[in-house]
RODO-2510 file (C-alpha; in nm, 4 decimals, decimal comma):
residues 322
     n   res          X          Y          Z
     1     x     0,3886     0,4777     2,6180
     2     x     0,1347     0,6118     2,3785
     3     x     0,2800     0,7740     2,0904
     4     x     0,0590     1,0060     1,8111
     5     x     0,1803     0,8467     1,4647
     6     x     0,0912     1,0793     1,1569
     7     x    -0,1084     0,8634     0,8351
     8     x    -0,1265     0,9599     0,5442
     9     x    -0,3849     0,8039     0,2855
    10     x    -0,5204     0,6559     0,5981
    11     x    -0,8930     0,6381     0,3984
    12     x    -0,6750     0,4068     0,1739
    13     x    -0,6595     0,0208     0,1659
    14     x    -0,3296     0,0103     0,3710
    15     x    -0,3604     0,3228     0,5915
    16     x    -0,6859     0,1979     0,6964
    17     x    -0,5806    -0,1079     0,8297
    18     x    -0,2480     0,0110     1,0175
    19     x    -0,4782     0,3262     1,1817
    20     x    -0,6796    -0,0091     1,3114
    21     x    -0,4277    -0,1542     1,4424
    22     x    -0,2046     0,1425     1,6023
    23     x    -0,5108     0,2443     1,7670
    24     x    -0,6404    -0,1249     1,9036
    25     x    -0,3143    -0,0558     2,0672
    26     x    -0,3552     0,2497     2,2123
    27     x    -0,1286     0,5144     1,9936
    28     x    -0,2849     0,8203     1,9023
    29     x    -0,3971     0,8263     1,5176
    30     x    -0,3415     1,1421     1,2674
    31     x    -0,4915     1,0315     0,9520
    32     x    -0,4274     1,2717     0,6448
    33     x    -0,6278     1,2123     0,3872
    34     x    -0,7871     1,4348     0,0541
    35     x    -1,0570     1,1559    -0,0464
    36     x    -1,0025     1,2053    -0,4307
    37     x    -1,1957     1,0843    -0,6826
    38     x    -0,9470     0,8015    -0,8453
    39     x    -1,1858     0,5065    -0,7392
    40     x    -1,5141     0,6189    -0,5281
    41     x    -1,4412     0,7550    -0,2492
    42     x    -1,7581     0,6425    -0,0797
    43     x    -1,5121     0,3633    -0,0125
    44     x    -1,2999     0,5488     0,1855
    45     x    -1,5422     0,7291     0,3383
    46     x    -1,6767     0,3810     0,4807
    47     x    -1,3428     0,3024     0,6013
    48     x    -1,2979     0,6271     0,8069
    49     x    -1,6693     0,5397     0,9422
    50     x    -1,5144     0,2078     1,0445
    51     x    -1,2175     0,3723     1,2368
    52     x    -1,4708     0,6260     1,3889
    53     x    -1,7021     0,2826     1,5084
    54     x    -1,3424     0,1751     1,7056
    55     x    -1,3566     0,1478     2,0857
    56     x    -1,0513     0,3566     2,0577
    57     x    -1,1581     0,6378     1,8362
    58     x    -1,1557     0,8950     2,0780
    59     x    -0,7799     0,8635     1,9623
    60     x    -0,8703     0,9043     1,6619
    61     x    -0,8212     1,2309     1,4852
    62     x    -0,9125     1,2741     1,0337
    63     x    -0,7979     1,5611     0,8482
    64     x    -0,9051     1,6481     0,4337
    65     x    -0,5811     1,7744     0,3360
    66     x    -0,3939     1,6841     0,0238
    67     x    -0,0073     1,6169     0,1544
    68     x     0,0684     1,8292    -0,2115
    69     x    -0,0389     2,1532    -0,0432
    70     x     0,2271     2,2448     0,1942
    71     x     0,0752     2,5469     0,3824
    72     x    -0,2178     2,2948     0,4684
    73     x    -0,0461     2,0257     0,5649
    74     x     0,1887     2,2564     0,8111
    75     x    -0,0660     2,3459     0,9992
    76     x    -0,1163     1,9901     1,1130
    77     x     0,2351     1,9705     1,2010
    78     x     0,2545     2,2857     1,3919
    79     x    -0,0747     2,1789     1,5867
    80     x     0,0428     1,8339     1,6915
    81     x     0,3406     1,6362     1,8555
    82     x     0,3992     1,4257     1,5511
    83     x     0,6228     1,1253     1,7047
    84     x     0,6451     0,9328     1,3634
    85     x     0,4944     0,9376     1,0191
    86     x     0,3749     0,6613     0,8191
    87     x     0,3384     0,7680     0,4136
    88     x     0,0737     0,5636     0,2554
    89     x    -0,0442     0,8365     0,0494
    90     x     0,0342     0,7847    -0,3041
    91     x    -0,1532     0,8397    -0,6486
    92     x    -0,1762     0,4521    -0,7181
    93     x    -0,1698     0,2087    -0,9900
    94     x     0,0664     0,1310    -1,2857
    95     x    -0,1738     0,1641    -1,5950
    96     x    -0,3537     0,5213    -1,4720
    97     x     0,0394     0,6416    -1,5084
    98     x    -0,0036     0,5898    -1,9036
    99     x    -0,3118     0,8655    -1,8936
   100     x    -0,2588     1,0813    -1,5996
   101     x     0,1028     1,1047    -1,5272
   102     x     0,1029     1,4432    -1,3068
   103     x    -0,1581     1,3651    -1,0652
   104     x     0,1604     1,0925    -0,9563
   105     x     0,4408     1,4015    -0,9591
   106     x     0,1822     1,5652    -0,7630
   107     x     0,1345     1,3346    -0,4654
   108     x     0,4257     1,1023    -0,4915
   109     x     0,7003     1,3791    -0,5769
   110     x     0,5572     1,7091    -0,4761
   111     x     0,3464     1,5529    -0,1298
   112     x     0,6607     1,3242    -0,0774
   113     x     0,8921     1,6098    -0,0497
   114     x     0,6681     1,8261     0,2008
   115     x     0,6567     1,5382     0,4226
   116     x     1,0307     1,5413     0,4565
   117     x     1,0439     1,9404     0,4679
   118     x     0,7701     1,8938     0,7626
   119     x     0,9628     1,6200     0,9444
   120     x     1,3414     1,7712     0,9065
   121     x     1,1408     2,1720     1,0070
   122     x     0,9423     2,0589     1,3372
   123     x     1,2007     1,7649     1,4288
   124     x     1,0146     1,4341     1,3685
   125     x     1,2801     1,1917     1,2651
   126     x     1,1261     0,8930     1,2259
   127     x     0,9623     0,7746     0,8974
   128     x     0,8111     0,4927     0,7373
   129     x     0,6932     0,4982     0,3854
   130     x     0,5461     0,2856     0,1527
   131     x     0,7444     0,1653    -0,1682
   132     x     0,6809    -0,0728    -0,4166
   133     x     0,7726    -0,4231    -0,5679
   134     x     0,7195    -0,2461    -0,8938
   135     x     1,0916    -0,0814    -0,8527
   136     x     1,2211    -0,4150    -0,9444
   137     x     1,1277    -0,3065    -1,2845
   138     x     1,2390    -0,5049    -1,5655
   139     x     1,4931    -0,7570    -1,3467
   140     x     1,4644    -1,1015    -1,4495
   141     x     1,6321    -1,2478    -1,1517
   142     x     1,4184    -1,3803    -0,8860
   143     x     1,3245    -1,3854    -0,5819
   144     x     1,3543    -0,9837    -0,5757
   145     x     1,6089    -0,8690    -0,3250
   146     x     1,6588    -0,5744    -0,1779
   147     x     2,0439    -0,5330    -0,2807
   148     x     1,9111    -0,6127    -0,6311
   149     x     1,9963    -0,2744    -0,8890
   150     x     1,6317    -0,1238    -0,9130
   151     x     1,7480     0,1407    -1,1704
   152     x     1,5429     0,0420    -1,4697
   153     x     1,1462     0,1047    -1,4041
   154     x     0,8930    -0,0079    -1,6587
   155     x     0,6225     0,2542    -1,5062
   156     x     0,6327     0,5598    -1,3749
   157     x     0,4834     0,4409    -1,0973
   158     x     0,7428     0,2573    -1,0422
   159     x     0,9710     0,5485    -1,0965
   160     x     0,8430     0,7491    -0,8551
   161     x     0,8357     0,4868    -0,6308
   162     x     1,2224     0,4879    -0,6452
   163     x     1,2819     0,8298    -0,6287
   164     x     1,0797     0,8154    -0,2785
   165     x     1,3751     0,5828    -0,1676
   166     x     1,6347     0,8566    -0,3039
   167     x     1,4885     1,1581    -0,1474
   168     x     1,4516     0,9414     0,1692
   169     x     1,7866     0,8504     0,1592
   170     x     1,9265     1,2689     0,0917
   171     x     1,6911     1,3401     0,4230
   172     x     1,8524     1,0565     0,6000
   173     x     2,1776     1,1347     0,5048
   174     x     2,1319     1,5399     0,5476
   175     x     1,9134     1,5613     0,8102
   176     x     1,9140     1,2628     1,0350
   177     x     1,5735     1,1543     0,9811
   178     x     1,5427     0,7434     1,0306
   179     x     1,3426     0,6195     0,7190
   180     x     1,2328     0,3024     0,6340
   181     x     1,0694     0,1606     0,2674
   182     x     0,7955    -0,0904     0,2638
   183     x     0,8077    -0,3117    -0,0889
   184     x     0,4709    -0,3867    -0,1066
   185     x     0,3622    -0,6637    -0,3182
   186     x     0,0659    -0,7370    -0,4249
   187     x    -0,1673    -0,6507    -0,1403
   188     x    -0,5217    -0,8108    -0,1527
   189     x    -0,7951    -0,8173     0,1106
   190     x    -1,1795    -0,6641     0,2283
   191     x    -1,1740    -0,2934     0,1510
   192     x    -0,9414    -0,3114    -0,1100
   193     x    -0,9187    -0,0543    -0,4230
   194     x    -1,1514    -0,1214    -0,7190
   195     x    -0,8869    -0,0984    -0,9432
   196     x    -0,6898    -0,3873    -0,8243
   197     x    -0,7422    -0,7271    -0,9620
   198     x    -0,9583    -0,8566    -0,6408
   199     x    -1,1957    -0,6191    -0,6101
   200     x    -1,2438    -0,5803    -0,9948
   201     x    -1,2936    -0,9324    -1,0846
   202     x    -1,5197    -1,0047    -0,8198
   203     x    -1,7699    -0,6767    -0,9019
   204     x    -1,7297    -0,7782    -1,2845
   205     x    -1,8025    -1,1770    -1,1900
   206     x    -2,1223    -1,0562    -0,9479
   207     x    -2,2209    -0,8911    -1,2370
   208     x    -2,1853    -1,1401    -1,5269
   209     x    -1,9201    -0,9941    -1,6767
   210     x    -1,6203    -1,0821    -1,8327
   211     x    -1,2743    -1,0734    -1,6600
   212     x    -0,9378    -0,9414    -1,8428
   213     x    -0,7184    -1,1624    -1,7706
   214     x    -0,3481    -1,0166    -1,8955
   215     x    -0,1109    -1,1857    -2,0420
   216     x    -0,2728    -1,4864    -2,1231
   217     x    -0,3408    -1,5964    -1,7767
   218     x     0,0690    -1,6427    -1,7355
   219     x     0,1695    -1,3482    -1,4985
   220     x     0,2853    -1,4440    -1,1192
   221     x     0,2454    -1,2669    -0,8214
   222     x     0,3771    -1,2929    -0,4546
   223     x     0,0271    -1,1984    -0,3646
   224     x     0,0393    -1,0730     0,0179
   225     x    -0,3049    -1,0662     0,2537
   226     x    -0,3306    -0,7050     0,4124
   227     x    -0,3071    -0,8519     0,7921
   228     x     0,0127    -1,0024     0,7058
   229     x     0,1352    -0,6367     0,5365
   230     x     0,0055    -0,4543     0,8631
   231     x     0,2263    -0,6858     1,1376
   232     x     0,5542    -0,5496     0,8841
   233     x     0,3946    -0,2076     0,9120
   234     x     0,3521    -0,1730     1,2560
   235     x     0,6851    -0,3502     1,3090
   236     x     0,8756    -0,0805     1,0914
   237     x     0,7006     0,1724     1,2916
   238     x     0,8304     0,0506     1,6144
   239     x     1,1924    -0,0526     1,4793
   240     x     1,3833     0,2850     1,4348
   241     x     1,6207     0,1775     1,1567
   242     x     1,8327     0,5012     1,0511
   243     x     1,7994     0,3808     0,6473
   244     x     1,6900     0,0654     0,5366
   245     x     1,3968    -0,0578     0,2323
   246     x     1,2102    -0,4415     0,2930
   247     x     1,0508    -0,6102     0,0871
   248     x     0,7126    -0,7234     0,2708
   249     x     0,5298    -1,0329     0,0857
   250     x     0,4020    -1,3435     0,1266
   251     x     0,7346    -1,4794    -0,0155
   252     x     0,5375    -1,7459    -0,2633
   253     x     0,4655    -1,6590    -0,6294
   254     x     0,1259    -1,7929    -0,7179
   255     x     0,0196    -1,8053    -1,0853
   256     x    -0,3067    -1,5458    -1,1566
   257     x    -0,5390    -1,8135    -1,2719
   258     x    -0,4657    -1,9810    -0,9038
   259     x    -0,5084    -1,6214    -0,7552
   260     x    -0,8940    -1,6522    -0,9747
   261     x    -0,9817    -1,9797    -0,8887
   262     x    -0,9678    -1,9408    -0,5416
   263     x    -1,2095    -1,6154    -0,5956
   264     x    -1,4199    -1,8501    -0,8001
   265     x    -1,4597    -2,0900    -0,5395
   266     x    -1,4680    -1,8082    -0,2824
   267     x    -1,7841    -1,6614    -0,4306
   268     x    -1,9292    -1,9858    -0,5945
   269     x    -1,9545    -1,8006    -0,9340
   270     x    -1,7379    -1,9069    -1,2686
   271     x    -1,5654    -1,6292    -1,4151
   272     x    -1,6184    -1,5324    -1,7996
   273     x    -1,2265    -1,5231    -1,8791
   274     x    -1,1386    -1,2641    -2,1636
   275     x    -0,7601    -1,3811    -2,2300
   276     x    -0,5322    -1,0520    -2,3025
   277     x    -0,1896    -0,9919    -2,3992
   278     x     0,0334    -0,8223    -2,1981
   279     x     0,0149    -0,4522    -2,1013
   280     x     0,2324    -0,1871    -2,1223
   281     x     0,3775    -0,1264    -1,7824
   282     x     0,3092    -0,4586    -1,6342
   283     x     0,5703    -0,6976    -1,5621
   284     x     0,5027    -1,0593    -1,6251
   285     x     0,5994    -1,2066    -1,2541
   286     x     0,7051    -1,0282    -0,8990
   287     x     0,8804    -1,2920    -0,6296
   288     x     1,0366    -1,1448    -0,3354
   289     x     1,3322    -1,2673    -0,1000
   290     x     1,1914    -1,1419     0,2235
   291     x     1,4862    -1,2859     0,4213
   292     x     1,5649    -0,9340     0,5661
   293     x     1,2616    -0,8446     0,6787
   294     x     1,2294    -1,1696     0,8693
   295     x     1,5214    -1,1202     1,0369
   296     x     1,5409    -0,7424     1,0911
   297     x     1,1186    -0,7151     1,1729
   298     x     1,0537    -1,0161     1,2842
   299     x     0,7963    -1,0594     0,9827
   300     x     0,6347    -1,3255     0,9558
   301     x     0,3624    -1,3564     0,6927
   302     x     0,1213    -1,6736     0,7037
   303     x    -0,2211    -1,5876     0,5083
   304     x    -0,2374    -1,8285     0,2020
   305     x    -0,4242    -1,7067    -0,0937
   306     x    -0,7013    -1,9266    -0,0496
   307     x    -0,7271    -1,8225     0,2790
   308     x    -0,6893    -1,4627     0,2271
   309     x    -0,9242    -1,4753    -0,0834
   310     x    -1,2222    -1,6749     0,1557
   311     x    -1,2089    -1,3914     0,4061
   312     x    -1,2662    -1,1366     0,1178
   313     x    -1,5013    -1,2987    -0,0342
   314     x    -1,6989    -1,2970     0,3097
   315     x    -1,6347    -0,9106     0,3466
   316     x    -1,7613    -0,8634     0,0078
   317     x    -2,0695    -1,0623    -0,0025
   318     x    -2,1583    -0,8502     0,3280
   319     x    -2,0262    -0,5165     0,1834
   320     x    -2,1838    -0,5261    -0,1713
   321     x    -2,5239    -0,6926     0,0044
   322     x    -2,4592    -0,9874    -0,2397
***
C-alpha cells in the first residue's frame, strides 16, 4: 500500500538518496527542504533535478521551507496525510559548530522540536531521524554500542545530536509517537557534501592542491557507502519500533590514509598530503557494533571502501566534467 513519507533535508546527501529509493518503490515523497547556503546549494538543487528526472516523480512533491519556522512548516502538515517522517534535516558538520553554533540550535533544536509538535498535533506517530556516531563522544571503548553511556560530547554537534534522542524519547514516552535514531557513520558516496572529506579531497586533488590530512594521517573511520545507509533507512521506515537508536555502518574501521589511497587510485591523481594535528572537536577513531541493527533491520551493509570510493570517483569525473 502506498504510503506519503514526509523528508526533510531531502536536497541533502542522505535525504536524496532515501526520496530515490521510497519512490522507485512507489510511496509518495514530501521533501522539505530550505536550500541554505552552508555548501552550494547548486548541489542540491541538482539533486532535486535528479528526483524530478525519476519515472516516479509524479509522486514526487518539494517544498522551500525551513523545518525552524513552525507556521510554515504546519501548513504542510495540515495539507497532507503525513503517514511517517524521516528527519534528515540538520545544520551539519563538527568544525562549522566552533564558528556558527546557533544556526545548529536553530535547525537541530528549534526544527527538531516542531517536527515532534507537528507529529504529536495532526497524529503521525511514526518517526525516523537521523543521529550521529559523533554522540559516542570521547568513549574509548570500541566497537561503539548502542547501550554504551553517550553523555560526554566533544562537539556540539554531537550534543545536539543527543538531545534529538532525548526529546525523541519525552515524545515517545508522552505522546506515543514510535521513533527510531539512525547513528550514522561516516557516510561517503556521489553527491556527497563538499565539506566532507570525499568530496573535498577529490576537488582539492583535481585541482593540484594540497590535502589536510588531520591528525597525522592516524584517525579511523567505519566509513559507510550511502546505498548501504539507505537499505537501514528504508528498513527503519518500514519497522515501527516504539523507541529504539542503531548504529548503521559498515562495521570495519579503515585507517584515513587507506580511505585516500583508494581515492588516489580512484581518480589516478597523487594527492599533495599536508600532515595536521588533531582538531578540536574531532575524535581520533569511530568503530561501531552494528549487531542490533542486523538483527532488528535486517541490515546488512556490503560496499567496501574501495568499492564505494570507485563508484564516486566515476560520479565525479562525470559531475565535475573532469
Amino acid at each position: 500500500m502506498q504510503k506519503t513519507i514526509l523528508i526533510t533535508g531531502g536536497a541533502g546527501f542522505i535525504g536524496f538518496f532515501v526520496a530515490k529509493e521510497l519512490l522507485a518503490r512507489g510511496d509518495k515523497v514530501i521533501i522539505v527542504d530550505n536550500i541554505n547556503d552552508y555548501y552550494d546549494p547548486q548541489l542540491k538543487l541538482d539533486r532535486l533535478k535528479e528526483l524530478k528526472k525519476h519515472p516516479q516523480a509524479n509522486n514526487l512533491q518539494i517544498e522551500k521551507v525551513d523545518i525552524a519556522e513552525y507556521g510554515e512548516l504546519e501548513k504542510i502538515f495540515k495539507n497532507n496525510k503525513i503517514d511517517k517522517v524521516f528527519n534528515s534535516a540538520a545544520q551539519a558538520g563538527v568544525r562549522y559548530s566552533l564558528e556558527n553554533p546557533f544556526s545548529y540550535q536553530r535547525t537541530n533544536l528549534l526544527g527538531f522540536l516542531n517536527i515532534l509538535e507537528l507529529m504529536r498535533h495532526y497524529e503521525i506517530k511514526d518517526l525516523v531521524y537521523a543521529s550521529s556516531s559523533s554522540v559516542y563522544g570521547a568513549n574509548t571503548k570500541t566497537p561503539f554500542s548502542e547501550q554504551d553511556k553517550t553523555d560526554k560530547p566533544v562537539s556540539l554537534y554531537a550534543a545536539t545530536k543527543k538531545s534529538n534522542e532525548l526529546l525523541a524519547y519525552s515524545y515517545h514516552h508522552l505522546f506515543g509517537i514510535n521513533a527510531t535514531g539512525l547513528r550514522f557513520f561516516t557516510v561517503y558516496g556521489p553527491w556527497s557534501r563538499p565539506d566532507m572529506a570525499m568530496l573535498k579531497f577529490a576537488l582539492k586533488m583535481a585541482k593540484g592542491e594540497e590535502i589536510d590530512i588531520y591528525n597525522e594521517g592516524k584517525m579511523k573511520r567505519d566509513f559507510t557507502y550511502i546505498d548501504d545507509i539507505v537499505q537501514g533507512v528504508v528498513r527503519a521506515i518500514d519497522k515501527s519500533y516504539p523507541f529504539e537508536v542503531f548504529n548503521l555502518a559498515y562495521g570495519q574501521t579503515v585507517e584515513l590514509l587507506r580511505y585516500v589511497d583508494a581515492l588516489e587510485k580512484a581518480l589516478g591523481i597523487e594527492a599533495k598530503k599536508n600532515m595536521m594535528p588533531m582538531q578540536a572537536g574531532d575524535v581520533k577513531q569511530t568503530d561501531a557494533d552494528i549487531s542490533k541493527a542486523k538483527k532488528m533491520l535486517n541490515f546488512n551493509p556490503h560496499t567496501s571502501v574501495e568499492e564505494g570510493v570507485g563508484k564516486f570517483a566515476e560520479w565525479f569525473k562525470e559531475y565535475y566534467k573532469m
